[in-house]
DRENDO-1510 file (C-alpha; in Angstrom, 1 decimal, always signed):
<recs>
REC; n; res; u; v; w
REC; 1; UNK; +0.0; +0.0; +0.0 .
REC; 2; UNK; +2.8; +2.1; +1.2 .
REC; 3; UNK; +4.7; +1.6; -2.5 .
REC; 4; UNK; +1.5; +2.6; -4.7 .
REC; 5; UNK; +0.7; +6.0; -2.5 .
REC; 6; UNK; +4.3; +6.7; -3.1 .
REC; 7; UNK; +3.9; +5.8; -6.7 .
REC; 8; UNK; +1.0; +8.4; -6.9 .
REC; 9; UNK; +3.0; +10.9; -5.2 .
REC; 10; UNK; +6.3; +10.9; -7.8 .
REC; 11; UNK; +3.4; +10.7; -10.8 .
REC; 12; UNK; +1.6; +13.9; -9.6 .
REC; 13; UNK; +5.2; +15.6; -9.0 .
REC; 14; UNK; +7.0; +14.7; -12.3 .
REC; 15; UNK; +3.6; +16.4; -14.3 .
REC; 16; UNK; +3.7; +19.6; -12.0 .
REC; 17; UNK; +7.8; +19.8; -12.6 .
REC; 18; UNK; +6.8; +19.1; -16.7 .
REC; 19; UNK; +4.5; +22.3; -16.7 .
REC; 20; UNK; +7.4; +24.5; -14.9 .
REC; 21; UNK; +9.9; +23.7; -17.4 .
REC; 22; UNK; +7.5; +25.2; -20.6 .
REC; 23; UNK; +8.4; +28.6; -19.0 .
REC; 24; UNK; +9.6; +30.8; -21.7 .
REC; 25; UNK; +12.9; +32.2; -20.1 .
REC; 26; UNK; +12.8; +36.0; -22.4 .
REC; 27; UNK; +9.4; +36.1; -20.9 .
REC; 28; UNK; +10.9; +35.6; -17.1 .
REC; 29; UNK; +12.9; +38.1; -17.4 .
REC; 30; UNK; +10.7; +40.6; -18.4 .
REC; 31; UNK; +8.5; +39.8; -15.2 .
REC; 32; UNK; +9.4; +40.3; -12.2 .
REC; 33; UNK; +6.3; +38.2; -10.8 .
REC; 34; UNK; +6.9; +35.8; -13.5 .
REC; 35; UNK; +10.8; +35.5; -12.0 .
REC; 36; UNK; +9.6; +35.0; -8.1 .
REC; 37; UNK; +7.3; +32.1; -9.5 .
REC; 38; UNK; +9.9; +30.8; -11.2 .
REC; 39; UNK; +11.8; +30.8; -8.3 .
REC; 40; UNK; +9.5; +29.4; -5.8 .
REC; 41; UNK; +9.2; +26.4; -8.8 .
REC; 42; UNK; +12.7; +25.8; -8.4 .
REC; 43; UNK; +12.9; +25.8; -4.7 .
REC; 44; UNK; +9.7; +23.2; -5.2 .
REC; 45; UNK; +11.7; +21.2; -7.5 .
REC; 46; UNK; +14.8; +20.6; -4.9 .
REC; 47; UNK; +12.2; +19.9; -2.1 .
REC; 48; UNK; +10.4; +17.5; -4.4 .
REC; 49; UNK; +13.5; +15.9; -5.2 .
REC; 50; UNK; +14.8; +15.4; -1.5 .
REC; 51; UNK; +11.2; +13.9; -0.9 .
REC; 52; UNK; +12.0; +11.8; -3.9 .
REC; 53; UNK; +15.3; +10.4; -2.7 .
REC; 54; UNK; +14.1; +9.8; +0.7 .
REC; 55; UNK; +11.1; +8.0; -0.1 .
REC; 56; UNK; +13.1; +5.5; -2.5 .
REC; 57; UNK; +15.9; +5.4; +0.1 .
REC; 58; UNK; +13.7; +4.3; +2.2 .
REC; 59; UNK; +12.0; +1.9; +0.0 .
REC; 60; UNK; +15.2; +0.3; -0.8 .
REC; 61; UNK; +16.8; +0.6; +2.6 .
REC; 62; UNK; +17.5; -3.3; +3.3 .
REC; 63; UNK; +18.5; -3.8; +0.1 .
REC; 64; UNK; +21.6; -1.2; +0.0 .
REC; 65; UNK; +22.5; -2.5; +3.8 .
REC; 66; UNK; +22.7; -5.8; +2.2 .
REC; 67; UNK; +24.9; -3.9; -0.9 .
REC; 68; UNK; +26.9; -2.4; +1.3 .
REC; 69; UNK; +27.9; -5.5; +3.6 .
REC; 70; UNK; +28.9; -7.0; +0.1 .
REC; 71; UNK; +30.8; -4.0; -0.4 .
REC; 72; UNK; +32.4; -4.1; +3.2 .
REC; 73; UNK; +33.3; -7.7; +2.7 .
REC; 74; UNK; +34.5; -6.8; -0.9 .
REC; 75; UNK; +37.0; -4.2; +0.3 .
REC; 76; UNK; +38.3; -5.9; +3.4 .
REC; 77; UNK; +39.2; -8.6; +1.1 .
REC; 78; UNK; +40.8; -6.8; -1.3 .
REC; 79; UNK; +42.5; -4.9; +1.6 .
REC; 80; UNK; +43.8; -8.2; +2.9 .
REC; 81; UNK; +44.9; -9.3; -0.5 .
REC; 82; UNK; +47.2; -5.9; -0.6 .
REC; 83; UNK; +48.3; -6.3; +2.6 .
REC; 84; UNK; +49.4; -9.9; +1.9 .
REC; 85; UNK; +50.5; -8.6; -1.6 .
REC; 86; UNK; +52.7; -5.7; -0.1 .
REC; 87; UNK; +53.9; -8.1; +2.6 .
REC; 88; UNK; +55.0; -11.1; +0.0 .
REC; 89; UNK; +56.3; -8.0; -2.3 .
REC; 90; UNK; +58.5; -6.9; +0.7 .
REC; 91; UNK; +59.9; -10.1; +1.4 .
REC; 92; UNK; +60.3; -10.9; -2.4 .
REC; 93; UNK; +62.0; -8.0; -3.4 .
REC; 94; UNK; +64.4; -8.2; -1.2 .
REC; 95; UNK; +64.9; -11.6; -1.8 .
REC; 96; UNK; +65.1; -10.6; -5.4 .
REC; 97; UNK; +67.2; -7.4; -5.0 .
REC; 98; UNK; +70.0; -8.9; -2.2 .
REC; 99; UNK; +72.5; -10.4; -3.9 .
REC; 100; UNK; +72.8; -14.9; -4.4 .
REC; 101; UNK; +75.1; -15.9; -1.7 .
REC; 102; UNK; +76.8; -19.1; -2.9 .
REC; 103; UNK; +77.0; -21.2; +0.5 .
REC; 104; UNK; +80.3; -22.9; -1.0 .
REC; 105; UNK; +82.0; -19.2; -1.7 .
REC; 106; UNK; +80.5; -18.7; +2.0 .
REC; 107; UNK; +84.3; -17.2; +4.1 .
REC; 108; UNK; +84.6; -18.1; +7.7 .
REC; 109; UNK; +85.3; -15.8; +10.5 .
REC; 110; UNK; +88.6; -16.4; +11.1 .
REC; 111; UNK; +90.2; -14.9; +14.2 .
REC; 112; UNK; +93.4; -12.9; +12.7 .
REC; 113; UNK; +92.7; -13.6; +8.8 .
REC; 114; UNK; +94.8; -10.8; +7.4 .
REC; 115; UNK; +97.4; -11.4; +9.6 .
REC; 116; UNK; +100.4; -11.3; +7.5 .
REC; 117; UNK; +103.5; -11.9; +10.1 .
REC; 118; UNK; +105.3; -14.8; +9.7 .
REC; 119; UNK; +108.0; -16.0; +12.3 .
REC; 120; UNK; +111.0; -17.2; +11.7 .
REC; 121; UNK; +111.9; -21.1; +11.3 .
REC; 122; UNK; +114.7; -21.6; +13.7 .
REC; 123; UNK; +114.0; -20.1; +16.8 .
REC; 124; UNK; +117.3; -18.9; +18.4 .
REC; 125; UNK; +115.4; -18.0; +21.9 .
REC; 126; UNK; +112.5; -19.6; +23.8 .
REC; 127; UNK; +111.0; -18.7; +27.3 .
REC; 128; UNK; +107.1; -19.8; +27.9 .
REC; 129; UNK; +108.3; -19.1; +30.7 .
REC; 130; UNK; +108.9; -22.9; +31.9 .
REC; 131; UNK; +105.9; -24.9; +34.0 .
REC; 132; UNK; +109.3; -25.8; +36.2 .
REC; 133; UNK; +109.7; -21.9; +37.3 .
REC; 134; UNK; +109.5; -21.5; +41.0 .
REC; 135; UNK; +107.0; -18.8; +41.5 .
REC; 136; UNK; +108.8; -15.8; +43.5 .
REC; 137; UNK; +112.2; -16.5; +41.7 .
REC; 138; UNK; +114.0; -14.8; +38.9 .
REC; 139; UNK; +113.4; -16.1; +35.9 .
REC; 140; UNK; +116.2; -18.5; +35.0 .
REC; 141; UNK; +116.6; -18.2; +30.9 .
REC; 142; UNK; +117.4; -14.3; +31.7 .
REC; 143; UNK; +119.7; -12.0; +33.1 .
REC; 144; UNK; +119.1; -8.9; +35.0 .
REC; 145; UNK; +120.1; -5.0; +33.5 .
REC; 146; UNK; +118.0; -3.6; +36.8 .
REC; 147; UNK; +114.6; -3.3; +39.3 .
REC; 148; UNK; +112.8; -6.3; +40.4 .
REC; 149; UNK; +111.2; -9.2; +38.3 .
REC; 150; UNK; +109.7; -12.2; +39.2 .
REC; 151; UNK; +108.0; -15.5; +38.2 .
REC; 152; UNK; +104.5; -15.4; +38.9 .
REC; 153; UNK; +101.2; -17.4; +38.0 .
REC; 154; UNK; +98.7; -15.5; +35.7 .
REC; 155; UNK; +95.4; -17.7; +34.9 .
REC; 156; UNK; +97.3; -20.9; +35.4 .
REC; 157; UNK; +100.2; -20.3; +33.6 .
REC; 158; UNK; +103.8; -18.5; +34.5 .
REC; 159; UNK; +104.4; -15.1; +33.6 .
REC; 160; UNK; +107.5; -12.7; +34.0 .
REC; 161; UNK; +106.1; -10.1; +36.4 .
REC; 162; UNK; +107.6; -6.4; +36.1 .
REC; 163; UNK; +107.2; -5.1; +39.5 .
REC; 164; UNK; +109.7; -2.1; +40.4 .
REC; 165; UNK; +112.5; +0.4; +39.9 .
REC; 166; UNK; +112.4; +0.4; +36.1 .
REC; 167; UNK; +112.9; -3.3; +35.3 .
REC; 168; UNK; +114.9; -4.2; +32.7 .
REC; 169; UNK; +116.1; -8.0; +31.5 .
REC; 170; UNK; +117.9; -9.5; +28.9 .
REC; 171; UNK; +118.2; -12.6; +27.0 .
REC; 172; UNK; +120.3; -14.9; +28.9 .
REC; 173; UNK; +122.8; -16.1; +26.1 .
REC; 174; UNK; +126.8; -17.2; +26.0 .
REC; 175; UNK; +127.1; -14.8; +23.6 .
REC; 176; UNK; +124.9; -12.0; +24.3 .
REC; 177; UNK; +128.2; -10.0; +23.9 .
REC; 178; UNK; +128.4; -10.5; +20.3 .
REC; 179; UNK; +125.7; -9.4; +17.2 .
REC; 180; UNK; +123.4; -12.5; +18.3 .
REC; 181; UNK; +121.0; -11.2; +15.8 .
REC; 182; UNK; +121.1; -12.7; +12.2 .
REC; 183; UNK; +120.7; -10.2; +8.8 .
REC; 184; UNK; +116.4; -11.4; +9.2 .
REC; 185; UNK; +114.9; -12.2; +12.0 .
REC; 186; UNK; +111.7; -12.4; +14.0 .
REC; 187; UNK; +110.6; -11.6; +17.9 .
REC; 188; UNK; +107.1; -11.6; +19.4 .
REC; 189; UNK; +106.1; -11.9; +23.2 .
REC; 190; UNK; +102.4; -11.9; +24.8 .
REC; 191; UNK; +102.6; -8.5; +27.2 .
REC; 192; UNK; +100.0; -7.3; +29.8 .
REC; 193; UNK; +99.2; -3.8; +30.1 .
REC; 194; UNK; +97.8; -2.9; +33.6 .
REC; 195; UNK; +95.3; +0.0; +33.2 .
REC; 196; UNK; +96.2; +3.4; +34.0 .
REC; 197; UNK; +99.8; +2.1; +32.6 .
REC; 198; UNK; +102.5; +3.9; +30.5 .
REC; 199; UNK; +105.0; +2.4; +27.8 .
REC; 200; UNK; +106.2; -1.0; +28.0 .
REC; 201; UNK; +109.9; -0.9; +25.7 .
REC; 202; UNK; +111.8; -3.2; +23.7 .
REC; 203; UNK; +115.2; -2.0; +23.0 .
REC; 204; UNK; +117.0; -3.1; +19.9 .
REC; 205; UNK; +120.4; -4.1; +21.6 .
REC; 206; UNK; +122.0; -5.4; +24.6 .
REC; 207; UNK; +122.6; -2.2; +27.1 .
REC; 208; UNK; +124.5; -4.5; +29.5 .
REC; 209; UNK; +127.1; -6.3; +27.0 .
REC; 210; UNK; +126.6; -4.0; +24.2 .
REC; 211; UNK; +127.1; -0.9; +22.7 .
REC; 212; UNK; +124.7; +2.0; +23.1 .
REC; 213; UNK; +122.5; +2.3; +19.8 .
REC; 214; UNK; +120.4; +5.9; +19.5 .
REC; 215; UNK; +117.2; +5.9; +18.3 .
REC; 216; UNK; +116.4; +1.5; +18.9 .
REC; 217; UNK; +114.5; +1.8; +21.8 .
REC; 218; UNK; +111.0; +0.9; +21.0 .
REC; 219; UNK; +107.5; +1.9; +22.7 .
REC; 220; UNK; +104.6; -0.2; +23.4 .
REC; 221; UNK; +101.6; +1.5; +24.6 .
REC; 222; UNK; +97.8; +0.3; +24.7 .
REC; 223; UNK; +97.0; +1.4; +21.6 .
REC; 224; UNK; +100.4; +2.4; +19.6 .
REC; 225; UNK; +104.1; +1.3; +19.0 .
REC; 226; UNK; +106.2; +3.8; +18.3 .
REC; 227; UNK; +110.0; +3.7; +17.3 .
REC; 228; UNK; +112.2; +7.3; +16.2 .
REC; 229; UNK; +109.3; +9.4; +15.7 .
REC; 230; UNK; +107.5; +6.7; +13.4 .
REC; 231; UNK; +104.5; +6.3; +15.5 .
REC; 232; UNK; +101.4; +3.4; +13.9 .
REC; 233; UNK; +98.3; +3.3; +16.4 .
REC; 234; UNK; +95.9; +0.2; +16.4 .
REC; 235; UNK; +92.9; +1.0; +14.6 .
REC; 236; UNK; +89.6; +1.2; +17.4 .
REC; 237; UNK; +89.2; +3.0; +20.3 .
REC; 238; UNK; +91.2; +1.3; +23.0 .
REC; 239; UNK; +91.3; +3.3; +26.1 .
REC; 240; UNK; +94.4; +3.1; +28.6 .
REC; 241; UNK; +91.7; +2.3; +31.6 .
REC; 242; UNK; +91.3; -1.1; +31.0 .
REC; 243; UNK; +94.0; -3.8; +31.2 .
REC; 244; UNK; +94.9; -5.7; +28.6 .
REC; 245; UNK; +96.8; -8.5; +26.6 .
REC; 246; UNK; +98.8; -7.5; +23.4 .
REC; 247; UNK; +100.7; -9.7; +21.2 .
REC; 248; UNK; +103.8; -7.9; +19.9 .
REC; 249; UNK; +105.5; -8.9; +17.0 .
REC; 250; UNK; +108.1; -7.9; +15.1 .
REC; 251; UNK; +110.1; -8.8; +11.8 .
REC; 252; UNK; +113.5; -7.3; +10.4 .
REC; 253; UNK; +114.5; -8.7; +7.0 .
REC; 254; UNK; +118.1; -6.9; +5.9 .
REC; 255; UNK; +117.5; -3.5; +6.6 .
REC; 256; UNK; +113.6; -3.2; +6.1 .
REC; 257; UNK; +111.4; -3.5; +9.9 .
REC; 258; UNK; +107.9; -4.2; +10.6 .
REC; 259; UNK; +105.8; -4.5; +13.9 .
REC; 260; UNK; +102.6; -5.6; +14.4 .
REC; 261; UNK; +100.6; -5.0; +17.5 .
REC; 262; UNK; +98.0; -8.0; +17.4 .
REC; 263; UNK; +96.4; -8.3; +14.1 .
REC; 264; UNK; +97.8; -5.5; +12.6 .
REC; 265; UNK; +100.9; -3.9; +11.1 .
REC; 266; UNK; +101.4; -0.7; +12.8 .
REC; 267; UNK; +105.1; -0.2; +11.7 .
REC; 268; UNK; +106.8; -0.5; +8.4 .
REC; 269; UNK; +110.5; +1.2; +8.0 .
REC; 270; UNK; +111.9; +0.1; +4.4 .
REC; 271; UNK; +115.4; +1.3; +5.5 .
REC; 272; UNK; +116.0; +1.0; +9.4 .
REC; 273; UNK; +119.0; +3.6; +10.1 .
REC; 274; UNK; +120.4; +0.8; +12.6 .
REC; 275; UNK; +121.7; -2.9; +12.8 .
REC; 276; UNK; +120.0; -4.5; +15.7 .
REC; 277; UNK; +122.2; -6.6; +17.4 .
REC; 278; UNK; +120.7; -8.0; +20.3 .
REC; 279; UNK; +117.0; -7.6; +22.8 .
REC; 280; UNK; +116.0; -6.0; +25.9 .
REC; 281; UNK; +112.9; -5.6; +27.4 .
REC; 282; UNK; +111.6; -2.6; +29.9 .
REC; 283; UNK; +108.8; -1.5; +31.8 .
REC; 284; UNK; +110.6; +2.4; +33.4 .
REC; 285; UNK; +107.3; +2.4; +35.4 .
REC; 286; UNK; +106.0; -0.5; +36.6 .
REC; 287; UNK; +105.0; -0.6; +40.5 .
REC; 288; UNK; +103.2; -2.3; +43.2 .
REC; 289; UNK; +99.6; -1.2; +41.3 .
REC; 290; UNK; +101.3; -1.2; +37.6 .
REC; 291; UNK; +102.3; -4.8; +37.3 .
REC; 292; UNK; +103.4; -5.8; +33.4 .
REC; 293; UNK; +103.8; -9.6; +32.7 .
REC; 294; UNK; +104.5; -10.9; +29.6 .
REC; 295; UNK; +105.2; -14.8; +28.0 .
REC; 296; UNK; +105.5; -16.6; +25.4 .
REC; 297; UNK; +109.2; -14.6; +24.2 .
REC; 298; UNK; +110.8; -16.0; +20.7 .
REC; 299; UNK; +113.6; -14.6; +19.0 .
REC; 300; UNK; +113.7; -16.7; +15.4 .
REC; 301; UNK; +116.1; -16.5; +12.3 .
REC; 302; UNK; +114.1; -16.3; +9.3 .
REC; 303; UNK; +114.3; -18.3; +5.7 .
REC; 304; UNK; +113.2; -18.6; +2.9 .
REC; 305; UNK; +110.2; -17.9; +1.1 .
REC; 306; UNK; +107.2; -20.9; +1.5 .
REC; 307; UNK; +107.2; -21.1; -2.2 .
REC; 308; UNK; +110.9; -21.3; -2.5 .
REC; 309; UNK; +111.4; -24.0; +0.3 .
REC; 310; UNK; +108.8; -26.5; -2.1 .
REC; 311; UNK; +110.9; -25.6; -4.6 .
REC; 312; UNK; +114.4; -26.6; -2.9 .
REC; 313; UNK; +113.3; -29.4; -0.1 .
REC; 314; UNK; +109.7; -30.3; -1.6 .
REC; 315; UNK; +108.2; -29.0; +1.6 .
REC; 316; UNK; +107.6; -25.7; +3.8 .
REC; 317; UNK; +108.2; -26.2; +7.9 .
REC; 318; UNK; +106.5; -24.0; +9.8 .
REC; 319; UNK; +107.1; -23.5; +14.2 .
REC; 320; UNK; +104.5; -20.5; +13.9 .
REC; 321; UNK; +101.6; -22.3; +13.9 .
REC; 322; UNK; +101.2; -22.7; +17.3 .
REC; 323; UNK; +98.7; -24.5; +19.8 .
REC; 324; UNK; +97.4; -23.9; +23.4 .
REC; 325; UNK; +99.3; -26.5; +26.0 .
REC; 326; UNK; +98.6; -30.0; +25.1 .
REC; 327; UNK; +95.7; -29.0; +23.2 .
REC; 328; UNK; +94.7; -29.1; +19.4 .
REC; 329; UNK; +93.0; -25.5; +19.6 .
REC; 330; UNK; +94.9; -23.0; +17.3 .
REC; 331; UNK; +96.4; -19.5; +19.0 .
REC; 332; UNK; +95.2; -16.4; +16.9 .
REC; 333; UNK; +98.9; -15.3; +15.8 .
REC; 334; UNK; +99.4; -19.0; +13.8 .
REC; 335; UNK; +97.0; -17.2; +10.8 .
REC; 336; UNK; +100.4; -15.6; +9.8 .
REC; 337; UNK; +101.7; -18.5; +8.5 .
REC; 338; UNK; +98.3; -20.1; +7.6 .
REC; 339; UNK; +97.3; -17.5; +5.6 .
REC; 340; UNK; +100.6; -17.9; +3.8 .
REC; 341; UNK; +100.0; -21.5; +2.7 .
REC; 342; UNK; +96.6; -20.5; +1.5 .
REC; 343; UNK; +97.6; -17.9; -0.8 .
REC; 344; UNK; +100.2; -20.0; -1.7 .
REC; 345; UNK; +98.0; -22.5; -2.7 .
REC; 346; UNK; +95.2; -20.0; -4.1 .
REC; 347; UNK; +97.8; -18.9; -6.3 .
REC; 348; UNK; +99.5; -22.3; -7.4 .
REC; 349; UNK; +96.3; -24.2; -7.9 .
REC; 350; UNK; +98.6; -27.5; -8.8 .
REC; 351; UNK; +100.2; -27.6; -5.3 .
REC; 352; UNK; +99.0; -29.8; -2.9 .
REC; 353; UNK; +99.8; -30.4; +0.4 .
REC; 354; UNK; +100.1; -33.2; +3.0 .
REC; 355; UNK; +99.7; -31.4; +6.5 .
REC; 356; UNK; +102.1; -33.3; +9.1 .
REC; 357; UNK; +102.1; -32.8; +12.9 .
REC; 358; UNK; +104.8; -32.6; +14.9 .
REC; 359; UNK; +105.6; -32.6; +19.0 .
REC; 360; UNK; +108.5; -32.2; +21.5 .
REC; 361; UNK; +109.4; -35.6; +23.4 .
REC; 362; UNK; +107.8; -33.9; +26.9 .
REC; 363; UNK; +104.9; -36.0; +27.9 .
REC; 364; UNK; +103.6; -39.3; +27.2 .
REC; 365; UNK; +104.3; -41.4; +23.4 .
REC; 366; UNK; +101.2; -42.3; +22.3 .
REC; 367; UNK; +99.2; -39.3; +23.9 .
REC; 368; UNK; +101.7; -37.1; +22.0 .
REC; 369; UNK; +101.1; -39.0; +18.5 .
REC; 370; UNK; +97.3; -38.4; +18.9 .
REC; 371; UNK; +97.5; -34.5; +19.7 .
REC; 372; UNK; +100.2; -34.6; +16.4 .
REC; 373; UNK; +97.2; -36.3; +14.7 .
REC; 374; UNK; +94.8; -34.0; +15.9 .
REC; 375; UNK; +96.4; -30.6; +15.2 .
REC; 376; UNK; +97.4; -31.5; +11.6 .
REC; 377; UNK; +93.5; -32.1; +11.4 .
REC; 378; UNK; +92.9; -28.7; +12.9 .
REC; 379; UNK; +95.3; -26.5; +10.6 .
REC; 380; UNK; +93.7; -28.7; +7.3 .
REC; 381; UNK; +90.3; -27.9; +8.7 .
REC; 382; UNK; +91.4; -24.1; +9.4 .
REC; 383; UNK; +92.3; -24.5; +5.3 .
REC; 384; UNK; +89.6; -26.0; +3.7 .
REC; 385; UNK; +87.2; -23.1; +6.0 .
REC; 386; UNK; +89.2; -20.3; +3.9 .
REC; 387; UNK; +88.8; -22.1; +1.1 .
REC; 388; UNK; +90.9; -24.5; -0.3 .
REC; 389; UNK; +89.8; -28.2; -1.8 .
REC; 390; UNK; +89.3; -30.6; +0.7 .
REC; 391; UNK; +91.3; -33.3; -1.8 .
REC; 392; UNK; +94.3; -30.4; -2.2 .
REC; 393; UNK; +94.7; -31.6; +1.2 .
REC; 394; UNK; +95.9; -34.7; +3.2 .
REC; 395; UNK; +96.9; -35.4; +7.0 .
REC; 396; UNK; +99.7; -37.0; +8.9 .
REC; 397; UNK; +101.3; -37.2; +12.5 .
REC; 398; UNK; +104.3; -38.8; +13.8 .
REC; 399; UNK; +103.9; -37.4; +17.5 .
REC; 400; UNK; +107.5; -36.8; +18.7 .
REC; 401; UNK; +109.2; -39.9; +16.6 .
REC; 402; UNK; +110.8; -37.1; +14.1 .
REC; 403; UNK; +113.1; -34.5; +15.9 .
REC; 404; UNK; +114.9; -32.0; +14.1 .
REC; 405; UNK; +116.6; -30.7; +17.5 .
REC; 406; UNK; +117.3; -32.3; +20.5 .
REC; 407; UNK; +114.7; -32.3; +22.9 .
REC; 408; UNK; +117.1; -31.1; +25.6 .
REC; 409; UNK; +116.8; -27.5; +25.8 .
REC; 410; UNK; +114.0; -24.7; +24.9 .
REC; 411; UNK; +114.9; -24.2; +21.9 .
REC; 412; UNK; +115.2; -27.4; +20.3 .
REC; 413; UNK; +112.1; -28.4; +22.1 .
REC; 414; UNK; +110.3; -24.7; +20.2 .
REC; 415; UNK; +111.7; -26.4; +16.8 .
REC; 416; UNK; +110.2; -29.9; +17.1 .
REC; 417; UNK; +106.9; -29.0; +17.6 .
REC; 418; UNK; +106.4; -28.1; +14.4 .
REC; 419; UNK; +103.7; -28.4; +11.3 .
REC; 420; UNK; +104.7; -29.6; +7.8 .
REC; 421; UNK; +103.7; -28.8; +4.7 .
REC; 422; UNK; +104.6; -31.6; +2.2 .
REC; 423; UNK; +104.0; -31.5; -1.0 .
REC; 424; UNK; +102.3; -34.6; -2.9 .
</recs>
């Protein structure tokens, strides 16, 4: 009933709006009455036309809910689908824009892997110091310039402690009178730096059965080594407040000297003004609250070139690569030579190499041909992480059955425990 009254209603409207629009608009505006009526038509018109679109608003009212829950439905969906489609585009593109990673060109971390010092391979002087120090003594394979040092126990293991009146020591050596240094050599030492510290010094001669040299005395400080005004500092920001470990190292070849504080080559003099003929070592300000200690002391004559020793002897034998105590587990500073066998081999792709483990005759036989076993396993492992064929590479160890020294003394003990590179 409702729909057919308001049927009716739009009929009798769309006539009356018909008989308003026959207006003849010269004639309107030549009448002002005419232009009022006209005006009251077209106010009519817009009210009949709200009443229009209310009344079929109404009469369609469910209907356009029901439209517009499609519509809701319609657009959360398609929201969604952007969403997902934004989210999936995200991931894919930068899937699709980050470079392939190859697992097998994949490089290790490798504690020290530009580390490019290499000791020498007949070590001349060896002090760990000795697990058969008596803690509180002198240090036996030294002799004392001046001050007070001692043998002390750092973590477990013996140290030389610097503990007053500007200690100095030197190697203890028959002929520490002489030039004991040969034309290229190599000389590293673990040192702790007590915070709040200042230099630590290596001198380049013997001031007790030498000659004075100007300009060899060499400073070691948290972050720096400096030697004649030719200062390199460590790159970082280490600050003097903390205490810390540095391994010093240090390589003279005929003339030319570089030193390395840790990982990294501070110092590189192509023309050293002096001849270094022997080694001291210095704390000028250690005390009872500035304790230095340092280990691990080797002074090595250097050789030949890895690629020249295949060359002559078909092999390469290498005492830096170095292992903790009885252990298999690599020490950071053995990447020197490492990293020199893997270049080597990068760069001669038909060398191949049988690794061959070494020990000292201290300790038990057959305990000391497995750890031989197991380092030589360690160092090919260390390899084939940076890169190199697994098949370039074979494993050996002959424990302490091989000696190239006699096992009596430091030194010879320092040269049998060795690693071999043998080529096959």
């Amino acid at each position: 009933m409702k729909r057919f009254v308001l049927m009716g209603f739009l009929l009798c409207f769309l006539a009356f709006v018909a008989d308003a629009q026959i207006l003849d608009p010269k004639k309107v505006a030549k009448s002002e009455g005419t232009s009022r009526t006209n005006n009251k038509i077209n106010q009519g018109v817009d009210a009949g036309f709200d009443k229009v679109e209310e009344g079929i608003g109404s009469l369609f009212k469910k209907k356009k809910k029901k439209k517009k829950k499609e519509e809701d439905v319609v657009d959360k969906n398609a929201e969604e689908s952007k969403t997902d489609s934004n989210s999936s585009n995200a991931s894919g593109n930068n899937s699709e824009e980050a470079p392939h990673e190859d697992p097998a060109s994949k490089k290790p971390a490798v504690t020290w892997s530009k580390f490019d010092f290499v000791p020498g391979d007949n070590v001349i002087f060896e002090d760990g110091p000795s697990i058969d120090e008596e803690n509180g003594e002198f240090p036996s394979r030294w002799d004392l310039v001046k001050g007070q040092i001692e043998i002390a126990e750092v973590d477990g293991e013996n140290v030389i402690m610097f503990i007053d009146g500007s200690p100095q020591i030197i190697p203890y050596l028959e002929n520490s009178n002489e030039d004991y240094l040969p034309d290229v050599f190599t000389v590293e030492f673990d040192l702790y730096k007590p915070a709040g510290s200042n230099r630590f010094n290596v001198l380049l001669f013997d001031p007790k059965n030498q000659d004075y040299m100007p300009n060899s005395e060499i400073d070691i400080s948290h972050n720096y080594i400096d030697i004649s005004e030719n200062r390199g500092t460590y790159p970082g920001d280490l600050s003097n407040d903390v205490g810390r470990w540095i391994h010093f190292s240090l390589a003279y070849t005929k003339g030319k000297l570089k030193m390395y504080m840790d990982d990294t080559r501070l110092i590189n003099i192509p023309h050293f003004e002096n001849n270094p003929t022997g080694i001291a070592l210095q704390a000028y300000w250690a005390d009872s609250e500035h304790l230095y200690f340092i280990k691990n002391v080797r002074i090595a004559e250097g050789g030949v070139k890895y690629y020249d020793r295949v060359l002559n002897d078909g092999k390469i034998v290498c005492n830096g690569i170095r292992f903790d105590v009885n252990k298999a587990s690599l020490k950071p500073e053995s990447m020197g030579p490492i990293n020199k066998i893997y270049k080597l081999m990068v760069k001669k792709q038909d060398l191949n190499f049988s690794i061959e483990g070494h020990t000292d005759a201290d300790g038990d036989a057959d305990f000391n041909q497995k750890l031989s076993e197991e380092r030589a396993q360690t160092v090919f492992n260390t390899l084939v992480e940076l890169g190199i064929a697994p098949e370039r590479l074979k494993i050996a160890g002959y424990g302490e059955s091989n000696p190239v020294a006699e096992n009596t003394t430091a030194e010879g003990k320092a040269n049998n425990r060795r690693v071999e590179f043998v080529k096959f």
